[in-house]
N, C-alpha and C positions, 0 to 999 in steps of 0.2 A: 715507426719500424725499428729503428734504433733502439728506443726505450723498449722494448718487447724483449729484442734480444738480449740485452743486455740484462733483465732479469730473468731470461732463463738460463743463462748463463751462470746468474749466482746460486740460483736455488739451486740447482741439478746436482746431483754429486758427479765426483770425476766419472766411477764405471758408468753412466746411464747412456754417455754416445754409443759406448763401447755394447753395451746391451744389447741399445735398439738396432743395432745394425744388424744383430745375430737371431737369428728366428729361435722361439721357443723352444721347437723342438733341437738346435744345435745348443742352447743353453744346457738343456738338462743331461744330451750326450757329454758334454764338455765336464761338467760338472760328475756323471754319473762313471766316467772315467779316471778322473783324481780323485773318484772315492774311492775305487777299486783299488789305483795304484798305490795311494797311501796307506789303505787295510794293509797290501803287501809291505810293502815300509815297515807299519808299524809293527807285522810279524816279525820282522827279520830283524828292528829295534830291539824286542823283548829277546829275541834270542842273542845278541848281542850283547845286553843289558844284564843278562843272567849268566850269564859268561867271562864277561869284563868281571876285575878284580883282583886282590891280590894272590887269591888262587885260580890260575886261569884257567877255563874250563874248555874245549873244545866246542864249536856248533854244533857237530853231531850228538854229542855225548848229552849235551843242554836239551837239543829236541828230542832225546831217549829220553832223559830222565823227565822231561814235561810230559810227552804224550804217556808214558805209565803211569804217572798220579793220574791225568785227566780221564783218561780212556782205558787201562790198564793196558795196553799194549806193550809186548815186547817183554824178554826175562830180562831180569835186574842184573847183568853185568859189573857194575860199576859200584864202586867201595860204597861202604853207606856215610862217610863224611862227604864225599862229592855231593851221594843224596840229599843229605843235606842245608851244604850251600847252597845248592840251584835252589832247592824247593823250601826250604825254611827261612833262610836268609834272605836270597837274593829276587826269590820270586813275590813274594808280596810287596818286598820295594820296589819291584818293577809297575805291580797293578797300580800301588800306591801312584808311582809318577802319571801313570795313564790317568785314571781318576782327576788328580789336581790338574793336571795341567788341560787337561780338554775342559772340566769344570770354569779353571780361570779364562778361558780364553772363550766359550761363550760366554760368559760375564760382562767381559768385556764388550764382545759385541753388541751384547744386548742394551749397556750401558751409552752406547755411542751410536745407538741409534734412538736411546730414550734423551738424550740430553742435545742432537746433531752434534756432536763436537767428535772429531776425531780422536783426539788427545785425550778421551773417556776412557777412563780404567778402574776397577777397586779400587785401588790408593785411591785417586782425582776426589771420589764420592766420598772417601771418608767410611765406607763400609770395613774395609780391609785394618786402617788404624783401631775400631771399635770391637773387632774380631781380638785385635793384637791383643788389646787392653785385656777385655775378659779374661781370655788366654794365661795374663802374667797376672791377674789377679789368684786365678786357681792354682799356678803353680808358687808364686809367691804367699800368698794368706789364706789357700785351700779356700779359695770362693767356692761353693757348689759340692762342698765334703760330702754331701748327704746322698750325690748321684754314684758315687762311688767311683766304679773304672771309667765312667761315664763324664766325671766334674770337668774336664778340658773341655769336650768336643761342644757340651752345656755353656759351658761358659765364652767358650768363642764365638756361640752360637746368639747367646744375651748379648755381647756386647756388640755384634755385628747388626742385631735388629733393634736394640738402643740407639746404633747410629745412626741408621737409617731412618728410625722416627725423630730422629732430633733432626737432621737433614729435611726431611719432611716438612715437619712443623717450623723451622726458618725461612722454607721456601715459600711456605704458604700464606704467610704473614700478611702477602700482597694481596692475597684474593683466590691465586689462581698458581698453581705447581709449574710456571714455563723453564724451560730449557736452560734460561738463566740463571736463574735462580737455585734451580736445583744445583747448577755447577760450582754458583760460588758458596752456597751454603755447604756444600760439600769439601771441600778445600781446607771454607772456615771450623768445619766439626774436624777432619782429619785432622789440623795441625794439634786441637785442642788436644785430640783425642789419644796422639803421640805425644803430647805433652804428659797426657796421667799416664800414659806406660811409662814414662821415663823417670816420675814420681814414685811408684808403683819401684821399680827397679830401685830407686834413689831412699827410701823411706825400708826396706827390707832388711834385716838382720843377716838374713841368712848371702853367704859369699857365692854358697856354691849356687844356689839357687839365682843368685842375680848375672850369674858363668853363664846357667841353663835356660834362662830366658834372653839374654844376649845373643846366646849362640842359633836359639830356638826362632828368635825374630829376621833373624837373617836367613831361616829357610832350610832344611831339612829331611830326607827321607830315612833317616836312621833309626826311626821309631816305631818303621812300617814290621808288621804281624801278623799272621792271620790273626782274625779275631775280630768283633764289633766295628772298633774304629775305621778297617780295610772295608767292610760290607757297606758301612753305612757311607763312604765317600763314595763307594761304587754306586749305590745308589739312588744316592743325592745328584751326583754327576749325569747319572744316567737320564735319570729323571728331567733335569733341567734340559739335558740337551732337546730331548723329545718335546718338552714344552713349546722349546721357542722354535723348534722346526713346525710346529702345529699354528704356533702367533707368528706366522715368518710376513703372513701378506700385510699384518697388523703392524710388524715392524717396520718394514717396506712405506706403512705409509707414514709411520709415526717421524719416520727419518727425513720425509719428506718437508712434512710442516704440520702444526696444529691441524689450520686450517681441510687441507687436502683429507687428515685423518678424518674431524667432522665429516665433512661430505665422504668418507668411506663408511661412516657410521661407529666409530670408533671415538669412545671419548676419552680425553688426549692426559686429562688428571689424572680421572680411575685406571687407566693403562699405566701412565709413570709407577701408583702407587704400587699397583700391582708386579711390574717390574721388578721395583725396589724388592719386593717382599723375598719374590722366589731369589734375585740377586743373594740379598743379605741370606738366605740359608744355604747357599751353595759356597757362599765366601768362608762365613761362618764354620763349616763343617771344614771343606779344607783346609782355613788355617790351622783347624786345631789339630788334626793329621800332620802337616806340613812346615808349620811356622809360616810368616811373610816372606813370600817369593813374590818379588815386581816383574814388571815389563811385560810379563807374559799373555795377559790380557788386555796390552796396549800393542806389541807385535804384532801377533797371530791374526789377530781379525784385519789387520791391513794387507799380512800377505794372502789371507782367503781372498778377499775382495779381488784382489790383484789376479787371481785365476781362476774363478769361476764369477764373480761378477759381485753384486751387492747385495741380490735378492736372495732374502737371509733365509729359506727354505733350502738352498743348495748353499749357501757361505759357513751355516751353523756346524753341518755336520764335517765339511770342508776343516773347520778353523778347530774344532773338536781333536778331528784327527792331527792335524798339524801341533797342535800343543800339545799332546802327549808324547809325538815323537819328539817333539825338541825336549818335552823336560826327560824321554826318559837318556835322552843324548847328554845332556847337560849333567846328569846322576851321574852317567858314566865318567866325566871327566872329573866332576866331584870330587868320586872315588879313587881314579888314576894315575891322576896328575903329579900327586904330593905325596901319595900313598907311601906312607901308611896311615899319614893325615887324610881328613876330607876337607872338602874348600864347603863351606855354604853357599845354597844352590842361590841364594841370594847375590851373591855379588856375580858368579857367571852369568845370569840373567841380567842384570842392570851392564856386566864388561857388552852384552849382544845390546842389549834396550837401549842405551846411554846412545849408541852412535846413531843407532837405528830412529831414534827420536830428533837428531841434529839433521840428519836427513830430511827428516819429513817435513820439518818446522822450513828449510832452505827450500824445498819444493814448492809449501806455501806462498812461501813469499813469493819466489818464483811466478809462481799460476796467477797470484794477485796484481805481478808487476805487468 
């Protein structure tokens, strides 16, 4: 009796007491309410977001001048520089943040329920450093000249599913893609793999150029445009989400165990690889928009869980929405803070990530002790 319990205790994740206590149908009310409120959130973010800066813009005058691009609504009061900022400048930076940051952060989920490890993120895997690489390849030695306005988001894109097959193919070594394996061979490609960007930056002629991938790998929405690179993170973003809200009962079991998965009829290799794949082009595309922003897809998927539950059907689109309003929060203060400087969105994510992870690691131990 002892022994029973005591192994259901380990395998279970934290939300699953929390789950079974709650009927289905109070799950998906629960859940289908903090989508609603967040949608609202994230409205009032963008308006927010488009607004903040160093010419500040009014709410009102922000949702005039949004709903006449969108809908033509309303005569055009308003100077045509305001015009502008809201809708040239400010508003594709805004999609931009929605885009990466809901991108990152099912990534992340979906990574930590292919590998069981909480502590699963882009970085951990090594997808996010092989993104970097590409990345500082094209702008440092024009890797992928021949894509044209295309060679970044190409090139973050190669280097991101380079990683991922290298990951692969170390895990595989043993026989069989486990959870293990995949983590540490992941870790071990990341560090290589910031090692050749640092080579990559170290090996370059150019000053200014090793300025712009410095600055670039620390994270950025300053490059956001209309134009390809906005459409296609839109997307790709989109895309993924819908994916894994479609594989959500697949994830649910993968997160469980190997085993559980077979007997759901889910085989547990072809899933990881599969994983990986869609991962690395959702990583890939964002960094090259972006540059490296951590934490985001090590956060987000813990506070989803934390209010709607585990089951990644309601967590996905949950943790979606949640990463977009923090990154397009975090643009904001980017922006504001130092203004006329901006901070890279990189290090406010690791000032929220860093404690937020010391947390969690203390909880562990905790639940262990």
């Amino acid at each position: 009796m002892t022994t029973t319990d005591q192994t259901t205790t380990t395998q279970a994740p934290p939300e699953a007491a929390t789950e079974d206590d709650l009927g289905l149908g109070a799950r998906r009310h629960r859940a289908t309410l903090w989508t609603l409120g967040l949608l609202v959130l994230l409205l009032a973010s963008v308006t927010a977001s488009v607004g903040a800066g160093a010419v500040a813009i009014p709410p009102s005058d922000t949702a005039r001048i949004i709903a006449h691009h969108l809908i033509g609504v309303g005569e055009q009061t308003w100077s045509v520089p305001r015009d502008a900022i809201v809708w040239d400048v400010r508003m594709p930076r805004a999609l931009l943040a929605i885009g990466v940051g809901a991108g990152l952060s099912v990534c992340g989920a979906a990574l930590q329920a292919m590998v069981r490890n909480v502590l699963a993120d882009p970085y951990l895997l090594g997808v996010n450093s092989g993104a970097s690489s590409g990345a500082a390849a094209a702008i440092l030695f024009g890797a992928g000249a021949g894509a044209g306005a295309h060679a970044l988001p190409l090139s973050a894109f190669v280097g991101a599913l380079a990683a991922s097959m290298l990951v692969l193919l170390v895990a595989r070594s043993g026989g069989r893609v486990t959870s293990l394996r995949l983590l540490l061979a992941g870790v071990a490609v990341g560090y290589a793999l910031y090692a050749v960007t640092s080579f990559l930056i170290f090996a370059s002629d150019s000053a200014e150029g090793s300025r712009s991938v410095l600055f670039w790998l620390l994270g950025s929405l300053s490059l956001a445009s209309w134009g390809a690179p906005l459409v296609i993170v839109a997307v790709v973003a989109t895309l993924t989400v819908l994916v894994l809200v479609g594989l959500g009962r697949r994830l649910d079991a993968l997160a469980i165990g190997d085993e559980t998965a077979q007997t759901l009829g889910v085989d547990p290799d072809t899933f990881r690889v599969r994983l990986l794949l869609l991962v690395a082009l959702c990583v890939g595309v964002v960094v090259s928009a972006s540059g490296s922003i951590g934490f985001v897809g090590l956060v987000i998927p813990h506070l989803a869980r934390r209010v709607v539950g585990s089951a990644h059907r309601h967590m996905v689109p949950v943790a979606a929405l949640m990463g977009a309003i923090f990154l397009l929060w975090a643009d904001i203060v980017a922006r504001t803070v130092l203004a006329p400087q901006e901070i890279p969105l990189g290090i406010l994510t690791s000032l929220v990530g860093a404690p937020f992870l010391l947390v969690l690691i203390r909880r562990m131990h905790v639940s262990s002790t």
